[in-house]
C-alpha positions as CSV (number, residue, x, y, z in Angstrom):
1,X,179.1,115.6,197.4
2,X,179.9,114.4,193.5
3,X,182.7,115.7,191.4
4,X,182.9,115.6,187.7
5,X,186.0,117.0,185.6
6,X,185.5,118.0,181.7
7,X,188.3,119.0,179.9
8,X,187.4,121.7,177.3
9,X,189.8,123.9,174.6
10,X,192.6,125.5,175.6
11,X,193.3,122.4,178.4
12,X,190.7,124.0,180.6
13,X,189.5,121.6,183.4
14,X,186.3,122.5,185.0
15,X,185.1,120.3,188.1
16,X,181.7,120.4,188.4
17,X,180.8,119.6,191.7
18,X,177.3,118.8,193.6
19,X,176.2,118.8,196.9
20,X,177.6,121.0,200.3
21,X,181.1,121.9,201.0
22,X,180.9,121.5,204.8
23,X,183.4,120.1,207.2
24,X,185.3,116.9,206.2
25,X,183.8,117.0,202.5
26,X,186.5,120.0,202.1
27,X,189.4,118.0,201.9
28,X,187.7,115.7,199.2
29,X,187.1,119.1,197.4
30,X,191.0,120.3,197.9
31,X,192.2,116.8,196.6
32,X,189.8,116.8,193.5
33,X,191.5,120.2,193.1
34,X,194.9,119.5,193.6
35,X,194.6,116.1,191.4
36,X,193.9,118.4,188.2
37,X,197.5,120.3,189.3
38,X,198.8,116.8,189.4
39,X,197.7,116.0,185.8
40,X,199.3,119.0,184.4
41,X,196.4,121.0,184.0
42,X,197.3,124.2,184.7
43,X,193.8,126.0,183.9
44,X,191.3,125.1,186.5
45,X,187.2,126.3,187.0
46,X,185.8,125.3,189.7
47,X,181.9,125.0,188.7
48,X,179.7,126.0,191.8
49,X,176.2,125.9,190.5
50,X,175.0,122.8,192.4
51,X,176.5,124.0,195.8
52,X,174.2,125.3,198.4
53,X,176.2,125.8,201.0
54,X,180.4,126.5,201.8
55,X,182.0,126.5,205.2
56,X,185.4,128.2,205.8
57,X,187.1,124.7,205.4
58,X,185.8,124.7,202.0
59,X,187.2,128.3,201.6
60,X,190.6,126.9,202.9
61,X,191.1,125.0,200.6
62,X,190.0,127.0,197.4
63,X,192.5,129.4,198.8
64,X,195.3,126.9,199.3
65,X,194.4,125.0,195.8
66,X,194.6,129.1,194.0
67,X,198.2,129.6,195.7
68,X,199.3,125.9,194.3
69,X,198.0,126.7,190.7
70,X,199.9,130.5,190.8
71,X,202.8,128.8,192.4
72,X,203.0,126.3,188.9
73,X,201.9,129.7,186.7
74,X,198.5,128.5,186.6
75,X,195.2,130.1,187.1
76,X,191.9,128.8,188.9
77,X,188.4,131.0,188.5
78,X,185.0,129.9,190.0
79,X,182.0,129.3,187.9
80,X,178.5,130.5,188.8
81,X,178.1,130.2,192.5
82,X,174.3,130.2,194.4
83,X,173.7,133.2,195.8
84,X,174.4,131.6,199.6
85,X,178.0,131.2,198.8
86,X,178.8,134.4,196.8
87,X,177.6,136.1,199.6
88,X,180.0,134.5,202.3
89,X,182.6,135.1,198.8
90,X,181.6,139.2,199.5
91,X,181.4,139.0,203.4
92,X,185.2,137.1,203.4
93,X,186.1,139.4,200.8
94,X,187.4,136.5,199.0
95,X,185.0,138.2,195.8
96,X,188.2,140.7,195.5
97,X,190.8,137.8,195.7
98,X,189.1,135.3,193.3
99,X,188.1,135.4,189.7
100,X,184.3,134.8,189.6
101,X,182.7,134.3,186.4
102,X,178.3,134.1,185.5
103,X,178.7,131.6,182.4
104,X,181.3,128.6,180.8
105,X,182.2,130.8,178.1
106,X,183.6,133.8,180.1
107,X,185.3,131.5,183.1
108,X,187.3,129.9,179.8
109,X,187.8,132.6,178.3
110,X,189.4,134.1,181.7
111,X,192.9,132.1,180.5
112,X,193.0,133.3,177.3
């Protein structure tokens, strides 16, 4: 799994991330998460297009990570997920919970 943080306008991070989100890798995932909290960046997408597959570790943490950025008035939103993991998204109905967004421009504009 690879991680890759861009900061754009509006001091939006988005981690880009490659690769499964499976077991053990899920805490790497939570502490690339947490880290941008840690910086001060408040606005966080978390960019899903190169992930074929999540596990409920991985959801764990995305949960946990969303609490600790609305805890610090913050705000995360996930970035054009593969079809395999917005459907566990739907079937955990974690779809309702989270802000899911199709392209960059509309996951930024989400903090506007």
């Amino acid at each position: 799994m690879n991680f890759d943080t861009t900061t754009r306008a509006q001091n939006v991070s988005i981690l880009h991330i490659e690769g499964k989100i499976i077991g053990s890798t899920a805490d790497t995932f939570q502490e690339a998460m947490e880290r941008q909290l840690a910086k001060g960046n408040r606005n966080l997408v978390v960019e899903l297009m190169n992930v074929p597959l999540i596990d409920s570790s991985a959801l764990g943490a995305i949960i946990l990570t969303l609490q600790g950025f609305q805890k610090s008035g913050g705000k995360l939103v996930l970035l054009n997920p593969q079809q395999a993991v917005r459907d566990i998204l739907e079937v955990t109905h974690l779809a309702s919970v989270l802000e899911i967004y199709d392209t960059e421009e509309s996951a930024i504009s989400a903090f506007s």
